[in-house]
C-alpha positions, 0 to 999 in steps of 0.5 A: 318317601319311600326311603323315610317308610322303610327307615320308619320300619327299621326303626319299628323293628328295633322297638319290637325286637322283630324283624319288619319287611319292607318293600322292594326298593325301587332303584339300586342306590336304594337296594344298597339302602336296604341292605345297609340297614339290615346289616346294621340291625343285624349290628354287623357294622362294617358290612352296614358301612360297605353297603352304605357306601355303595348307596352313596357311589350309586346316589351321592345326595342320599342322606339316609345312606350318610345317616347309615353311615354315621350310625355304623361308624358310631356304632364302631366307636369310629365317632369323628366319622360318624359326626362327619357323616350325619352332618353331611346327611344334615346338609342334604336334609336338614328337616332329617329327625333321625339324623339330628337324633343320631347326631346329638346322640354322637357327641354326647357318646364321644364326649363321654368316652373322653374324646374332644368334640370338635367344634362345628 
């Protein structure tokens, strides 16, 4: 739950144009989290993969690190991996809001930039 308070936050943040604080993480695979998502609400994008990554090396079925991942390569315009990632994040948390959210969002994206979506 505590990896769901801390993405609500961000998402908070995001909405109010400020910056939230979040509370220490409780395990590196979760610091690494953390620092995914400021990276990516700083937009600095590729450093948000690299940290997200990094949560995954430490917690391999941390679907809000594959969510992370997505969203940061989407936000690269890198949609195939972004897709790939958020529905890895589905596999591990199908009842994952954000993920679907993120994922609707993907394929419309894609498909408005002329890409193929790929068929699931």
């Amino acid at each position: 739950m505590e990896r769901a308070r801390n993405n609500l936050l961000w998402i908070l943040s995001l909405k109010t144009g400020g910056s939230v604080r979040t509370a220490p993480a409780s395990t590196p695979a979760d610091a690494a989290l953390l620092l995914s998502l400021q990276h990516a609400q700083a937009h600095r994008y590729q450093e948000c993969v690299d940290a997200a990554r990094q949560a995954l090396k430490l917690n391999p079925r941390m679907a809000e690190a594959y969510n992370n991942l997505g969203f940061c390569y989407a936000s690269l315009q890198k949609w195939d991996e972004g897709i790939e990632n958020i529905r890895e994040a589905l596999k591990i948390m199908p009842d994952f809001p954000l993920a679907s959210g993120n994922l609707s969002w993907m394929l419309a994206e894609k498909a408005k930039a002329g890409a193929r979506v790929a068929p699931r």
